[in-house]
N, C-alpha and C positions, 0 to 999 in steps of 0.2 A: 280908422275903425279897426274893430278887431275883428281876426279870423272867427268864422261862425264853422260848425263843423254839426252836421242834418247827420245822424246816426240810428242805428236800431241795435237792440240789445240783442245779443246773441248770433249777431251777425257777423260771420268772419272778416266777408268783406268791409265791415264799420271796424271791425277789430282790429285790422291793422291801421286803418288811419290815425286811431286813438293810441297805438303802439308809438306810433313816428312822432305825434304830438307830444309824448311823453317822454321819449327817449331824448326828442329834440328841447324837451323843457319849453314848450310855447308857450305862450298865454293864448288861450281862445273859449268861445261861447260855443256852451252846450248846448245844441237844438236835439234833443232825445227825439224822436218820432216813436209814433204807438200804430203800427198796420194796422191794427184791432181796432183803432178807431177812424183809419180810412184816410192817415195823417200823408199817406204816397200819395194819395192820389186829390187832395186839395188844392184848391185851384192856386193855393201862394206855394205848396211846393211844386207844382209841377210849373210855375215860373223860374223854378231854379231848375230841378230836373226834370227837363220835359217827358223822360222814359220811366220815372215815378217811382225809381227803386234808390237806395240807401246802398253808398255814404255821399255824402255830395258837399261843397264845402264852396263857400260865399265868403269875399275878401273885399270889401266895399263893391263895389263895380264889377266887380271880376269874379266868375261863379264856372265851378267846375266840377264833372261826376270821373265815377270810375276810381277804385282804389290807390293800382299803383300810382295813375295820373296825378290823385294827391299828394301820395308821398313823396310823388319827384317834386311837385310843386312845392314841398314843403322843406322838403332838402333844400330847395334855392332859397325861398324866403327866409327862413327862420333861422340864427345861429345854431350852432350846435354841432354834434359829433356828423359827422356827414355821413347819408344812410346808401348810397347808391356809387361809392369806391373814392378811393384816392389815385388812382391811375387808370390807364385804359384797361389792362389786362382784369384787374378789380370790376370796372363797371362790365365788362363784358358778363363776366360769370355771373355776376349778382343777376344780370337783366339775363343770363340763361338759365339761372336757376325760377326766376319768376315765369318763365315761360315755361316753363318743364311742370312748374305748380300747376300754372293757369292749363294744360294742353293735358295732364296727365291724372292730377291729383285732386283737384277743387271739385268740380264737376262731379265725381264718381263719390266723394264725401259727403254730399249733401244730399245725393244719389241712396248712399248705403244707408245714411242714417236718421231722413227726415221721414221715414215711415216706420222707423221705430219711436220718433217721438208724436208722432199724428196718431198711433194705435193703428195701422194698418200695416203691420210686419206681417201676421199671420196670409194673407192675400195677398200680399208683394215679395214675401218671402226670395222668390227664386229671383228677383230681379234684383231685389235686394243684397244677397250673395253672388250675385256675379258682379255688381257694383266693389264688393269688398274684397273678393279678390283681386279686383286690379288695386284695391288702394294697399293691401297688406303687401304685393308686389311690390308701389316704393314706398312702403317703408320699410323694407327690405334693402331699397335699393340707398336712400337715405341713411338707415343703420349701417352700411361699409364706408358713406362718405363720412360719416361723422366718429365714425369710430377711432381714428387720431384726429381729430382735430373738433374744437369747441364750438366751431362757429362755419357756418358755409364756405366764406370768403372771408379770409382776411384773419386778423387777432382779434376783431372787436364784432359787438353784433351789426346787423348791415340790413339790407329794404331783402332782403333775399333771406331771413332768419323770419325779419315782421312778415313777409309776404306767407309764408309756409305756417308756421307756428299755429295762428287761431285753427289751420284746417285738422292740424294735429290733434291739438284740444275736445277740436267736435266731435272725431272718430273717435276717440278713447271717450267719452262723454257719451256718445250713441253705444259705444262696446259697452258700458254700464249700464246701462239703461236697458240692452237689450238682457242682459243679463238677468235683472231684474223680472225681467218677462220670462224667463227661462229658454233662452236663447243664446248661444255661443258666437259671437260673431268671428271671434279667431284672434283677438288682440290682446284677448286677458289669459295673463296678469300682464300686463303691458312691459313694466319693468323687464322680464324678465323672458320677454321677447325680444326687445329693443333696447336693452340696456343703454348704449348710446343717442336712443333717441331721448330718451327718460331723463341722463343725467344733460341733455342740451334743453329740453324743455324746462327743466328743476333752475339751470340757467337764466332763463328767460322770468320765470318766474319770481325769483330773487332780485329783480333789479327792481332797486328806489322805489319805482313810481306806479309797477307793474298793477298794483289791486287796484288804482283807481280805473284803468281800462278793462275789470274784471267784468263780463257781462250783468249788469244788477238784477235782472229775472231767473239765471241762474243764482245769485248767490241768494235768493230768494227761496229757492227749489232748494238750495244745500240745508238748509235749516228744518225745511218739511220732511217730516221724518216720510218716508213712502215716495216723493216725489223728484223722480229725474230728467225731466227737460229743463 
């Protein structure tokens, strides 16, 4: 049977799984989910994911949640370019820099900028900026690592490029959006903040397979003249 892969659109956490899949060239079924229609919390998903959130990933018999947990699981199953190191010094940093995501940067992203796409920036304002202070910190901190070198770890992209990248996205996506609102989050013009983050993202973007894992409700929004979530 084939890999089945439970996802939501615009989810970073789905977005790196659908990164790995695609970098790894897998074959697998699309199971899109719709929260809007209560798709988490139905009784045949939450026989795969009993905690009811997105991405979660079903392999005949065998049913797993949690982002990175996929992407290792998919690094072992699936041929392809290996996303999590070719030696131990490699996996180490790849699996430190996902912790430094998960402990540092995800959290306060989702933080900063899901109440500029809900319309309640204006009344979460201050809590909202102190969320984005800490994320513009790393990517601060991000722009010195990347600044020689193309890639986290290693010469090629790795589970520690997938794992960070959607969060980046989002923040430069909520820095628009806030903008729109007439609001400055601190990241624009991005480029020209983070030049190195910009040309590793521009990176990421350019590879083969990359717009098939573009979230579809954003590209959806790109089209809508006025609308940015």
């Amino acid at each position: 049977m084939a890999i089945e892969i439970f996802w939501l659109s615009g989810s970073p956490y789905s977005w790196r799984v659908l990164l790995a899949l695609e970098i790894k060239q897998a074959s697998y079924v699309d199971r899109r989910l719709d929260g809007s229609k209560g798709d988490l919390k139905s009784p045949e998903y939450l026989a795969i994911n009993p905690r009811g959130r997105a991405p979660a990933l079903r392999d005949g018999d065998f049913v797993l949640n949690e982002s990175v947990a996929i992407m290792a699981y998919l690094d072992q199953a699936c041929p392809g370019p290996k996303l999590f190191g070719a030696s131990a010094g490699e996996t180490g940093q790849i699996w430190r820099v996902i912790c430094e995501c998960s402990d540092y940067l995800a959290d306060e992203t989702i933080a900063a900028v899901l109440p500029v796409f809900s319309g309640q920036l204006p009344e979460k304002r201050e809590a909202v900026f102190a969320s984005v202070e800490k994320v513009r910190a790393e990517f601060a901190r991000i722009e010195r690592v990347l600044a020689d070198q193309d890639w986290f770890v290693g010469d090629a992209i790795s589970a520690a490029d997938i794992a960070v990248y959607p969060f980046a996205a989002l923040a430069l996506r909520g820095a628009r959006a806030a903008e729109k609102q007439g609001v400055d989050l601190g990241f624009l013009p991005f480029v020209g903040r983070y030049p190195a983050v910009g040309r590793w993202m521009d990176r990421i973007e350019a590879l083969p397979r990359y717009q098939k894992t573009y979230p579809p409700h954003w590209r959806a929004a790109d089209v809508a003249p006025g609308s940015a979530v």
